[in-house]
KOLDRENDREN-470641 format. One line per field, with one value per residue (C-alpha): x negated, y, z; residue in three letters; residue number from 1. Coordinates in steps of 0.05 Angstrom, whole numbers, plus 5000, padded with zeros to 4 digits. Example, Ala and Ser with C-alpha at 12.3 -4.5 7.8 and 13.67 -1.06 7.14 Angstrom:
BEGIN
c1 [4754 4727] $
c2 [4910 4979] $
c3 [5156 5143] $
residu [Ala Ser] $
num [1 2] $
// end
This chain:
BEGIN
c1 [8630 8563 8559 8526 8533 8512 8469 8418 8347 8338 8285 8239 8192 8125 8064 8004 8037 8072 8141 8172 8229 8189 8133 8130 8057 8040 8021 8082 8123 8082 8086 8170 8166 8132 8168 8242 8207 8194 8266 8296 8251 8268 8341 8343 8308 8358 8410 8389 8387 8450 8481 8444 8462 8525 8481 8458 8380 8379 8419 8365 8311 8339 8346 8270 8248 8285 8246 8177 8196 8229 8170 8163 8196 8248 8275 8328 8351 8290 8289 8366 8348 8288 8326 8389 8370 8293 8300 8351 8307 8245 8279 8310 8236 8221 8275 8250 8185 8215 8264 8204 8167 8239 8241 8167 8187 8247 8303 8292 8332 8313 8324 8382 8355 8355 8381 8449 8498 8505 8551 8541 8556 8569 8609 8654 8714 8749 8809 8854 8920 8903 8906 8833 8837 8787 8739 8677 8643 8585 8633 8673 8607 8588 8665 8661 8598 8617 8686 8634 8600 8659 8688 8617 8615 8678 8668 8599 8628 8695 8642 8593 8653 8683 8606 8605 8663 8646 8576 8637 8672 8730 8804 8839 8870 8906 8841 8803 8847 8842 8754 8761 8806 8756 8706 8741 8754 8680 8649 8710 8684 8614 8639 8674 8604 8567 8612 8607 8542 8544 8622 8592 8522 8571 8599 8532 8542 8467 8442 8387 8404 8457 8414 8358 8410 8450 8523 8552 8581 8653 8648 8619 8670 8716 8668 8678 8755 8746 8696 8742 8811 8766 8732 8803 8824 8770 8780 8853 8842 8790 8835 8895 8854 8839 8908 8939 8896 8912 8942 8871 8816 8773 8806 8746 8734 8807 8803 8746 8775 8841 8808 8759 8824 8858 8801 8789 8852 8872 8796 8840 8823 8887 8880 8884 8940 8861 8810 8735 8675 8616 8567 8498 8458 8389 8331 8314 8393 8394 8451 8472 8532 8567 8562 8614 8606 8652 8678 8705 8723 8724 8778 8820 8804 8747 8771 8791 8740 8761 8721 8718 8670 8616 8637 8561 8506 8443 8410 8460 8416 8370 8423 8484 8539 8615 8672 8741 8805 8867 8923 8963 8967 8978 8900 8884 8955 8925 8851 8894 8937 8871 8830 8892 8909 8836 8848 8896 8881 8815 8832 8779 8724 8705 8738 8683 8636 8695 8695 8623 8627 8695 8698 8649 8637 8604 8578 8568 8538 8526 8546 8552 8511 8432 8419 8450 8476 8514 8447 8432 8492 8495 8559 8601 8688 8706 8783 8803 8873 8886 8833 8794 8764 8712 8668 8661 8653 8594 8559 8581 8547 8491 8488 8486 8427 8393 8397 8381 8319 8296 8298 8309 8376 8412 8481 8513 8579 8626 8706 8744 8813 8843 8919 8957 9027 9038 8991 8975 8916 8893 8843 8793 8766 8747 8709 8640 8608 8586 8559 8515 8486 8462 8468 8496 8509 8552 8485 8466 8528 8587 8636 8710 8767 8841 8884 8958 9004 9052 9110 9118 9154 9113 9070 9106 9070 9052 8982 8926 8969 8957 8942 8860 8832 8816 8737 8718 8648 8622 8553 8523 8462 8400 8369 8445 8500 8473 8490 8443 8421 8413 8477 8467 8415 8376 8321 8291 8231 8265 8325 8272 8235 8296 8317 8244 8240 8311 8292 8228 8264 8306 8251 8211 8286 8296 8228 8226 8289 8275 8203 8232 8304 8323 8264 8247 8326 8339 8399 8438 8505 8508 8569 8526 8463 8505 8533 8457 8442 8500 8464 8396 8425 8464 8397 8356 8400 8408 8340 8297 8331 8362 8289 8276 8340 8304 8246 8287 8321 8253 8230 8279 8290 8213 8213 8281 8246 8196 8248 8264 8339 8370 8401 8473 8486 8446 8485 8554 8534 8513 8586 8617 8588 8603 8683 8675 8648 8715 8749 8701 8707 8781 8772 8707 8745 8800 8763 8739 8807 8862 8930 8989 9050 9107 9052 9007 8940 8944 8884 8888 8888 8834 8791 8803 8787 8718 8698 8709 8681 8613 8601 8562 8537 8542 8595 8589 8659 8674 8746 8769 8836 8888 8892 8947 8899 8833 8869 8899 8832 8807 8849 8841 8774 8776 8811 8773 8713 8740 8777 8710 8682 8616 8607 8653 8624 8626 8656 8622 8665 8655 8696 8685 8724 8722 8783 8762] $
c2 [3897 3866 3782 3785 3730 3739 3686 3710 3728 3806 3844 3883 3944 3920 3973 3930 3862 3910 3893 3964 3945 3935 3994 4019 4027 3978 4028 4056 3998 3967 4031 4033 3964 3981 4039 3994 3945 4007 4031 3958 3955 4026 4011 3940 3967 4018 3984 3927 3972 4005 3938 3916 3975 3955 3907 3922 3899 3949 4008 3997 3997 4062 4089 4081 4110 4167 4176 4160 4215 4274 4295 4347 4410 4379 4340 4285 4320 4311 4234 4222 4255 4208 4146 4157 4218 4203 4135 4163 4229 4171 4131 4195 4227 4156 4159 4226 4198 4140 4180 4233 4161 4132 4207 4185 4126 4101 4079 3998 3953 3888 3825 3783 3718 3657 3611 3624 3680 3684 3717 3781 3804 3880 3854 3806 3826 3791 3839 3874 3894 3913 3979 3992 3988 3931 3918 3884 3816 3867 3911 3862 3838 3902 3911 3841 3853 3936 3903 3852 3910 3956 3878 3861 3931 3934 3865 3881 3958 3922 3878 3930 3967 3921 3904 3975 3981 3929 3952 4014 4007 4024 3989 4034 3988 4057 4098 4029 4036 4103 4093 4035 4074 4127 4084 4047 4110 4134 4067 4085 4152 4123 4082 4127 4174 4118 4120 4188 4187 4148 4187 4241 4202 4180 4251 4287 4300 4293 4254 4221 4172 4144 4158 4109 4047 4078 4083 4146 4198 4180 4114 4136 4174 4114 4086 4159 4141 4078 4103 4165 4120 4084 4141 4173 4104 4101 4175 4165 4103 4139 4209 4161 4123 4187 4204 4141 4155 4225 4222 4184 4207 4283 4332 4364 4289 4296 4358 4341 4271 4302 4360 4318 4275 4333 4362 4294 4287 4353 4347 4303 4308 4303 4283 4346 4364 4355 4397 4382 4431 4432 4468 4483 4468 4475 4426 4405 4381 4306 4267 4197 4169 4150 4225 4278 4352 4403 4448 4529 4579 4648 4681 4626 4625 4639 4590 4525 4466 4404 4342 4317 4256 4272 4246 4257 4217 4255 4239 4279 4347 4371 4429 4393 4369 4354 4335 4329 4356 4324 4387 4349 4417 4488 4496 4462 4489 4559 4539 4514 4575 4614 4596 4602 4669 4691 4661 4697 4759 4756 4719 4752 4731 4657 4620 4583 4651 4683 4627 4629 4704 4704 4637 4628 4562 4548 4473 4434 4373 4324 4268 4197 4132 4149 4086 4065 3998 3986 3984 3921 3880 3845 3833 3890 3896 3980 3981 4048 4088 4148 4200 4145 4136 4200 4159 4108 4147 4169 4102 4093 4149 4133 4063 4084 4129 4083 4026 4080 4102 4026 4058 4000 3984 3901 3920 3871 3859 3913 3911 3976 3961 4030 4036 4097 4128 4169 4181 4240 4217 4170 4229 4226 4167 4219 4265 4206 4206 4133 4128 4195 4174 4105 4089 4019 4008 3951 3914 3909 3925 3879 3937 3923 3981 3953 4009 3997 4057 4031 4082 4081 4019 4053 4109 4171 4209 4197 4164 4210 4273 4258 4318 4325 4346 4421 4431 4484 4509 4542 4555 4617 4646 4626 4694 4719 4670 4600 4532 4511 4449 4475 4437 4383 4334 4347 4358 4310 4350 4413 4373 4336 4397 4426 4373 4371 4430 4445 4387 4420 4478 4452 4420 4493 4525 4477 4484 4553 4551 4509 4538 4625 4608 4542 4510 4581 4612 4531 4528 4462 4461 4411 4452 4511 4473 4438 4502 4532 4459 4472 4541 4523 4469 4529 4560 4513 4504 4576 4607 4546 4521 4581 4602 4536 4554 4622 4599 4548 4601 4640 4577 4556 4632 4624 4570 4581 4639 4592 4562 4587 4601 4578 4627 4635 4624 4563 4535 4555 4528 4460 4457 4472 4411 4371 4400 4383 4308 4295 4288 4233 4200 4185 4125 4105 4101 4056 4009 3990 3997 3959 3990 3961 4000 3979 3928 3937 3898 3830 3832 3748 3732 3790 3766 3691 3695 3738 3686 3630 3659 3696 3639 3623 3693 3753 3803 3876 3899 3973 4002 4075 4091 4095 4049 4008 3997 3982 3931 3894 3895 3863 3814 3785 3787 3754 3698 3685 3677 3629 3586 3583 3525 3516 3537 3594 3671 3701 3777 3817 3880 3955 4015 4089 4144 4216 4229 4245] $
c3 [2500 2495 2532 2588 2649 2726 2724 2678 2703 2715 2678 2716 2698 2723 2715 2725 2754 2802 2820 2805 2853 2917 2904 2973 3005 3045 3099 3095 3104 3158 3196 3185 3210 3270 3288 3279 3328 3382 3372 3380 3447 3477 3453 3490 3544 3561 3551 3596 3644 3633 3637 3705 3734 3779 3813 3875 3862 3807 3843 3889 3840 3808 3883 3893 3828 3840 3906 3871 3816 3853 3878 3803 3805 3765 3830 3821 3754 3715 3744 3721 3653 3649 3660 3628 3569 3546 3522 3465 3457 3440 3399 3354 3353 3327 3278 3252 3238 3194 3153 3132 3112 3081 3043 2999 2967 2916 2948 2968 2923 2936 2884 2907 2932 2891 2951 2941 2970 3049 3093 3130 3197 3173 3108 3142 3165 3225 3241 3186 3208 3288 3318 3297 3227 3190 3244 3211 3246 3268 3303 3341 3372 3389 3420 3454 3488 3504 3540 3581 3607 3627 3664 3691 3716 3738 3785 3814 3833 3865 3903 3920 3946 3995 4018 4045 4065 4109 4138 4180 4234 4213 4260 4224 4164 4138 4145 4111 4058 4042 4038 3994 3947 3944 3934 3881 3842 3850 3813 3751 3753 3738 3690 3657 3649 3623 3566 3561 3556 3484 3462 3419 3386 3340 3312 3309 3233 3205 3261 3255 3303 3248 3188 3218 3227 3158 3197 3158 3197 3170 3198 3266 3281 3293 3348 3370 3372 3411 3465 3477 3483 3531 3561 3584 3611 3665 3678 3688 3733 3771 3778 3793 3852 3884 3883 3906 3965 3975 4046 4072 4022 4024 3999 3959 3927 3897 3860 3825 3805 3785 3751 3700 3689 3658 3627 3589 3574 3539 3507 3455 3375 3333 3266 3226 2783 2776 2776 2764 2794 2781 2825 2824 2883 2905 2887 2950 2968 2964 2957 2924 2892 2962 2984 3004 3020 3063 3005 3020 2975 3000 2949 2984 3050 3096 3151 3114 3100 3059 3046 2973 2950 2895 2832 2797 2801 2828 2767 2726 2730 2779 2786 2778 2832 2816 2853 2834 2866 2860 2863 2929 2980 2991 2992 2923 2889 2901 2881 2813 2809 2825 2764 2712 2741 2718 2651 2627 2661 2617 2557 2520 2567 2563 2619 2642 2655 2685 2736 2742 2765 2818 2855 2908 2938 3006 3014 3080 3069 3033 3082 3072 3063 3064 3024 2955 2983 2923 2877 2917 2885 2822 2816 2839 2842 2862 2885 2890 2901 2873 2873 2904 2841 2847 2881 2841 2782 2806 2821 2754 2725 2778 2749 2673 2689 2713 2655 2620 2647 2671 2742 2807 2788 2797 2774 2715 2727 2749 2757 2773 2794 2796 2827 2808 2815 2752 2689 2689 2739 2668 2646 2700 2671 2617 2663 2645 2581 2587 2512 2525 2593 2558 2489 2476 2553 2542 2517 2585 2635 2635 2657 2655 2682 2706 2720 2740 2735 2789 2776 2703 2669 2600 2575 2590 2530 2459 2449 2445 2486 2558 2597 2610 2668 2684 2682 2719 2738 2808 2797 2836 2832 2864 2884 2903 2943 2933 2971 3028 3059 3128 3155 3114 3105 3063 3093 3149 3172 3183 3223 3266 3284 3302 3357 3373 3394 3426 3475 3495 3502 3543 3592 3595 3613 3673 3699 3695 3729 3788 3795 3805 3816 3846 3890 3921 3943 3961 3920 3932 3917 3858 3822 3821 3801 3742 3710 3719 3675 3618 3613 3599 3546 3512 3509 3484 3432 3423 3433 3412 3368 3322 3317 3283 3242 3231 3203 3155 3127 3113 3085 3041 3011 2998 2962 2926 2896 2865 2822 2755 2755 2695 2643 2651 2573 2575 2628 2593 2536 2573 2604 2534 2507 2567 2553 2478 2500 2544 2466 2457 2517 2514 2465 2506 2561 2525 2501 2560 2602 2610 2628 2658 2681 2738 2767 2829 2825 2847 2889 2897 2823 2803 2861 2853 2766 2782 2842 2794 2730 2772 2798 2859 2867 2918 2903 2934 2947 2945 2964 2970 2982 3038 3095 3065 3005 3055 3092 3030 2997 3067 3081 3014 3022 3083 3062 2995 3037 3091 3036 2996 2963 2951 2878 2890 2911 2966 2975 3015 3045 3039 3051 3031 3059 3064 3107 3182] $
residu [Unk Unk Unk Unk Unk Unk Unk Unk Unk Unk Unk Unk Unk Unk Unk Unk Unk Unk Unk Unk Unk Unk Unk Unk Unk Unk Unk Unk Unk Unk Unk Unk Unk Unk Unk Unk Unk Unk Unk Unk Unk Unk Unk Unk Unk Unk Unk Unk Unk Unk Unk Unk Unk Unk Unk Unk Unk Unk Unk Unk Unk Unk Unk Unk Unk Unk Unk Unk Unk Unk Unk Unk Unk Unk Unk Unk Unk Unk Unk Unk Unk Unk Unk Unk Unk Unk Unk Unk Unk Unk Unk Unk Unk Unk Unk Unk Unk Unk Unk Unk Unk Unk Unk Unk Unk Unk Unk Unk Unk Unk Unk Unk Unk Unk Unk Unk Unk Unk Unk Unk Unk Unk Unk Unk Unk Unk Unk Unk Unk Unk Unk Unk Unk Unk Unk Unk Unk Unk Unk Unk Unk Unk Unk Unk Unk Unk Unk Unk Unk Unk Unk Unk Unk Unk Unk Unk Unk Unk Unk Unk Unk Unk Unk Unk Unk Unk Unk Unk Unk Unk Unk Unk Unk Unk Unk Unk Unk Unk Unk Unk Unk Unk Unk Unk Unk Unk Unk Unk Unk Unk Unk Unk Unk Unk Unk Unk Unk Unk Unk Unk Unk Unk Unk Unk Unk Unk Unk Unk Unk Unk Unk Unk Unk Unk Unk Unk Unk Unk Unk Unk Unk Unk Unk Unk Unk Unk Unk Unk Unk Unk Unk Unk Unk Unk Unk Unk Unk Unk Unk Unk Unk Unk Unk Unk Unk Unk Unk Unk Unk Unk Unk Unk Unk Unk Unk Unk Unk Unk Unk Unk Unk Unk Unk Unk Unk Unk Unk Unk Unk Unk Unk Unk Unk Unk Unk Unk Unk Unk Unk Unk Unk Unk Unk Unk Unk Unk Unk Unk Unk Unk Unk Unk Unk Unk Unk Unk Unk Unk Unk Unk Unk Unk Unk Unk Unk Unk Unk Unk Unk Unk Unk Unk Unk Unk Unk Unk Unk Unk Unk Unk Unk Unk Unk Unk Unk Unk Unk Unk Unk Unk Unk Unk Unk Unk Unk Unk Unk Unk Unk Unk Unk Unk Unk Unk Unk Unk Unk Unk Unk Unk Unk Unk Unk Unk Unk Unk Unk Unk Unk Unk Unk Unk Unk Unk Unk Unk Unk Unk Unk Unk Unk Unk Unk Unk Unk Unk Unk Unk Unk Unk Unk Unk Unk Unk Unk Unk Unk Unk Unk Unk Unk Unk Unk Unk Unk Unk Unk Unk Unk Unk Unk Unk Unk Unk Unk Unk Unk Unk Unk Unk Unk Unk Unk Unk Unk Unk Unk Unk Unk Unk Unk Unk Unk Unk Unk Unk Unk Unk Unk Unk Unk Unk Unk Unk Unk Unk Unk Unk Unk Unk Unk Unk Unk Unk Unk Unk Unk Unk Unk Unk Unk Unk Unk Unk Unk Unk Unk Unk Unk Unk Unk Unk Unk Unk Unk Unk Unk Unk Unk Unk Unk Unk Unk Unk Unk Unk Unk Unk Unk Unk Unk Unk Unk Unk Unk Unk Unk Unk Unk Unk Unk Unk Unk Unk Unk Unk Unk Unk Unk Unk Unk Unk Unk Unk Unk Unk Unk Unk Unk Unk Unk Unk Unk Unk Unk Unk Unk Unk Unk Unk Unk Unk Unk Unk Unk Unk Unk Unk Unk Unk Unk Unk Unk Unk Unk Unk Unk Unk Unk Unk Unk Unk Unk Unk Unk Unk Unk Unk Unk Unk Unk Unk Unk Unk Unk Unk Unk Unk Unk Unk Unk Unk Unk Unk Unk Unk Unk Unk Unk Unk Unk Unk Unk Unk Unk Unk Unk Unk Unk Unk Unk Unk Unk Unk Unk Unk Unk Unk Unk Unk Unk Unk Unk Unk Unk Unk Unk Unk Unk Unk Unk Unk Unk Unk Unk Unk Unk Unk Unk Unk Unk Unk Unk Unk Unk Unk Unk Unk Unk Unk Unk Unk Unk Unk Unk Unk Unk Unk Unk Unk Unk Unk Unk Unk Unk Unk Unk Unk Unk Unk Unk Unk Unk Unk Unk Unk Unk Unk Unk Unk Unk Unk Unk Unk Unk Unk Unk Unk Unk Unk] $
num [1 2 3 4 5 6 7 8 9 10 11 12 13 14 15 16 17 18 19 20 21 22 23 24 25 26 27 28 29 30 31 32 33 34 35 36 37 38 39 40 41 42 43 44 45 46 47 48 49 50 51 52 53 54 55 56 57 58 59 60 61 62 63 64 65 66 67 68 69 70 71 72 73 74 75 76 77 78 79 80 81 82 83 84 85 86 87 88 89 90 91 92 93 94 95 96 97 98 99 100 101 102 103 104 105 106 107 108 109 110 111 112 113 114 115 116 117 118 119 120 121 122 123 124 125 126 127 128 129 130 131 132 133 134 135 136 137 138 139 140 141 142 143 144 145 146 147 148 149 150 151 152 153 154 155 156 157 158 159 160 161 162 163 164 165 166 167 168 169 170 171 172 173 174 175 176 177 178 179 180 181 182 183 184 185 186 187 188 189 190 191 192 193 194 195 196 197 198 199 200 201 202 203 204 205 206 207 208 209 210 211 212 213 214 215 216 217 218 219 220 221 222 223 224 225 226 227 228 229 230 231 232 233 234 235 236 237 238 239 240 241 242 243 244 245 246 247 248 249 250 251 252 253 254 255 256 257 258 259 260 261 262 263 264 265 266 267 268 269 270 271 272 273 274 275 276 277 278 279 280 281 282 283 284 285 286 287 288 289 290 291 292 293 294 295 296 297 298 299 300 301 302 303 304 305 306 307 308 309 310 311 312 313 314 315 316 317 318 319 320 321 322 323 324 325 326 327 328 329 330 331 332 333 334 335 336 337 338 339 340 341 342 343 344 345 346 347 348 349 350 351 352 353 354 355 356 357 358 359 360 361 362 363 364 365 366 367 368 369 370 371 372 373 374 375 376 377 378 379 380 381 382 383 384 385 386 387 388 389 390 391 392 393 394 395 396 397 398 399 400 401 402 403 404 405 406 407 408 409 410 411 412 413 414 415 416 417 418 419 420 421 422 423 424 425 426 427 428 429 430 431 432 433 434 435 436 437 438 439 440 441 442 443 444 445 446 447 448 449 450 451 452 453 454 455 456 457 458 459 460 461 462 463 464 465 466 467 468 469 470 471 472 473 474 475 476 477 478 479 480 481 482 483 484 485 486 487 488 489 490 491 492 493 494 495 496 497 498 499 500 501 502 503 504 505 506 507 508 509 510 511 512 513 514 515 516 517 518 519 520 521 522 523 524 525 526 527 528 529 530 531 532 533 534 535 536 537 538 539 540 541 542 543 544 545 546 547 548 549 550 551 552 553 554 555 556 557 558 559 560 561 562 563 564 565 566 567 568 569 570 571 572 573 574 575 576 577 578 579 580 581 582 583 584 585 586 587 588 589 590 591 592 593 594 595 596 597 598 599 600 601 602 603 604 605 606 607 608 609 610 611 612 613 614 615 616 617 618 619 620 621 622 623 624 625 626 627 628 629 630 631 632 633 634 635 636 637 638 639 640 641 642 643 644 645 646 647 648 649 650 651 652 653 654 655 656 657 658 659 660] $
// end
């Protein structure tokens, strides 16, 4: 392993005293920076008024531009959908904009500064072992100032309440009661809408909403958890207000309480050997190193999806994507038993085409991190569990590329701390041919693997007879069954037309509708007038925007066709050498990993010797694994940064999960 120390100066590729890590035109940065400063101001401007709302000066002021504005054919729907809707709709046309500008450049890796590391809101973490998981220094804020809200709304609705219920005159203390109850459950119902109104931004998967501000989908969807747990507290405390009141409050305001209680409430989500693919995909599906895909294979089933992280880099092959499997259910037991049935059915035929002709694989995806966050680190420390490890592999292999092809790259120092149960998990590390991506990498990576087998006492086989990992290739055809981008996101122009024009769509439905249907038979009843709303969403969504879907698909076969699909026999031969190179790589792996049976990492020791020997330096911390592992990883992390000393680093937290 080649001597190499974090503090050393990093060599850059400069093409005529241009810094080839910053080579962005300035246009185009100037113009990302000024459409970030009109998102921040739509998005504070919103929410200010979201916030203000429970006041009475701006109920009033939202009263009177209601009156100003329903004067369109769109009456007081179009004005509610222009306070409460457009400002999002702006800010994600914005966002469109700036990921088709993000899509023309390299990805940003930006030279660590030479101050000294700092601590970061989003890398901090502040709670570890609480009902919410690791909550991160960014996200309690956001929690903390979510819970003022709900209490400031809360307050000025209790006082807004009693105000009016003081303008009647009511003797009556039963009847008085009764109103205030009502009127106590109305403001929760409110409440409760507001967060509605923000529960499913973060499951949109692709939305470009979260790819703008980089929140992954598989992150969102835990703000999606807390918003709903809140969500269906307001409902039930406005449902249960109504009923407390039953004997004094209308009838017809009951049902509807009680009704949207249920509905919320049985709306509930519940939480629902080896083998390596390889699958060809299309040139125009993007992915990096933090991605994961949707994965179904028809001669298994045609209903079940499963998530598995990409374990290549994208700079493998322009037609190259793998993942690995670990054999743990019914599902992957029959893929296993799926592909040996076929090889000795055919013994004749060589496995790898036989494969290549019966298994069809259908990809949604990929998903994940937009940005290569981990590129921005040079010191980096992966903890992983399991078949955690895919992941890392491929920033690994990402990584290695990129040495190797002096691409923007500030990796120097990485430490895998791998946890397993048994060893016949060991050969994955064989599934990267580190010496064939970049010759004499250890010249210029410091890479060191710890792996602890934690229930063996000692190698269970003879040296050199472990059990390898099954390699299996899915590549179809691009002129027959080939993967597609069209769920995934791959492609930002063809998404943002596509929500483009679904929300014009959407206006032209409702004026048409209030112009020959509404306005001229006078229909009021707002029940009647909401279902006519849900319809003309369905077909915006429908009409609109599956003929944008329509003309993706004509697009994308066009183009596809364009594309010179590779020769079967090339490709087999391309995977044979790959299968020959896993010999090699067991000894390349080995002499760069350290094994220890009976032992589970010690995650203060490995942290506290890398702090002390890095120095004074930033440290991007990667885990993937189960919760048990995330919040160890955490908490240690946590406390190495608040017992710090000055010459000490500082750890800076990330997790990676692909479990929904």
């Amino acid at each position: 392993m080649g001597e190499f120390s974090g503090q050393e100066p990093l060599l850059l590729k400069k093409e005529n005293d241009f810094d080839y890590l910053n080579k962005t035109p300035l246009w185009i940065s100037s113009t990302k920076f000024i459409l970030n400063v009109l998102m921040w101001v739509i998005f504070i401007a919103w929410a200010t008024f979201l916030f203000l709302l429970p006041s009475a000066y701006m109920n009033e002021l939202q009263k009177k531009l209601i009156r100003d504005t329903q004067g369109t054919i769109f009456g007081k729907t179009g004005s509610k959908f222009l306070m409460f809707s457009f400002p999002i709709f702006m800010i994600a046309f914005l966002a469109i904009i700036r990921l088709v500008l993000s899509g023309k450049d390299e990805p940003q890796v930006k030279k660590t500064s030479n101050k000294g590391p700092s601590f970061r809101l989003w890398t901090f973490p502040v709670l570890v072992d609480g009902p919410f998981g690791v909550v991160t220094a960014a996200e309690m804020i956001g929690v903390v100032l979510f819970s003022v809200y709900i209490i400031w709304a809360v307050i000025m609705y209790s006082i807004r309440s009693v105000d009016r219920l003081s303008s009647f005159h009511v003797q009556d203390m039963k009847e008085k009661s009764g109103m205030l109850l009502e009127l106590t459950g109305r403001r929760f119902g409110f409440i409760g809408l507001t967060c509605l109104a923000f529960l499913f931004i973060p499951v949109a998967r692709g939305s470009v909403l979260l790819r703008a501000i980089d929140i992954p989908f598989e992150h969102a969807t835990r703000y999606h958890v807390w918003l709903g747990h809140t969500t269906m507290a307001l409902f039930s405390l406005h449902g249960l207000f109504y009923v407390i009141g039953w004997g004094n409050a209308r009838v017809p305001c009951i049902l509807p309480a009680v009704t949207k209680t249920v509905a919320i409430l049985s709306a509930t989500c519940f939480p629902c050997g080896t083998i390596e693919l390889v699958l060809s995909k299309p040139a125009n599906l993007h992915y990096n190193a933090l991605g994961w895909i949707f994965l179904q294979i028809g001669e298994l089933s045609w209903l079940q999806w499963h998530p598995f992280s990409v374990s290549s880099s994208p700079l493998d092959g322009k037609h190259h994507l793998a993942i690995l499997i670990k054999v743990l259910g019914d599902w992957t037991e029959k893929l296993k038993g799926h592909i040996l049935n076929l090889s000795v059915e055919q013994p004749e035929m060589e496995p790898l085409l036989q494969h290549n002709r019966i298994l069809t694989a259908s990809v949604e995806g990929p998903y994940g991190h937009e940005s290569p966050y981990y590129l921005t680190y040079e010191n980096l420390i992966l903890v992983a569990g399991g078949i955690g490890i895919s992941p890392f592999l491929a920033i690994l292999s990402d990584i290695l590329h990129r040495l190797n092809d002096s691409r923007p790259c500030l990796p120097r120092n990485i430490l895998i701390v791998w946890a397993i149960k048994h060893s016949d998990e060991l050969p994955l590390l064989e599934t990267i041919d580190m010496e064939a991506i970049c010759p004499l990498y250890s010249d210029k990576l410091n890479l060191e693997i710890q792996t602890f087998v934690t229930r063996e006492s000692q190698p269970s086989l003879e040296e050199g007879k472990r059990p390898r990992a099954m390699h299996t290739s899915i590549s179809p055809g691009f002129t027959e069954c080939r993967m597609s981008s069209l769920v995934g996101t791959g492609n930002v122009v063809w998404s943002g037309l596509y929500v483009i024009v679904s929300t014009i769509g959407l206006v032209i439905t409702v004026a048409l509708l209030d112009i020959f249907y509404i306005n001229p038979f006078n229909v009021t009843y707002w029940w009647y007038k909401g279902l006519l709303l849900i319809g003309c969403m369905a077909a915006s969504v429908v009409v609109f925007g599956g003929l944008m879907i329509a003309l993706w698909h004509l697009w994308e076969r066009k183009t596809s066709l364009k594309e010179e699909p590779e020769d079967n026999t090339k490709k087999a031969d391309i995977l044979q050498q790959n299968e020959a190179s896993l010999h090699k790589n067991v000894e390349e792996a080995r002499s760069v990993n350290t094994i220890r049976y009976g032992e589970r990492p010690d995650f203060q020791e490995i942290f506290g010797s890398h702090a002390e020997s890095w120095g004074s330096v930033d440290i991007g911390l990667i885990v993937c694994g189960p919760p048990t592992l995330q919040s160890s990883v955490a908490n240690e992390c946590r406390r190495q940064n608040l017992q710090r000393r000055g010459h000490q680093a500082i750890f800076h937290f990330n997790s990676h999960s692909f479990d929904l």
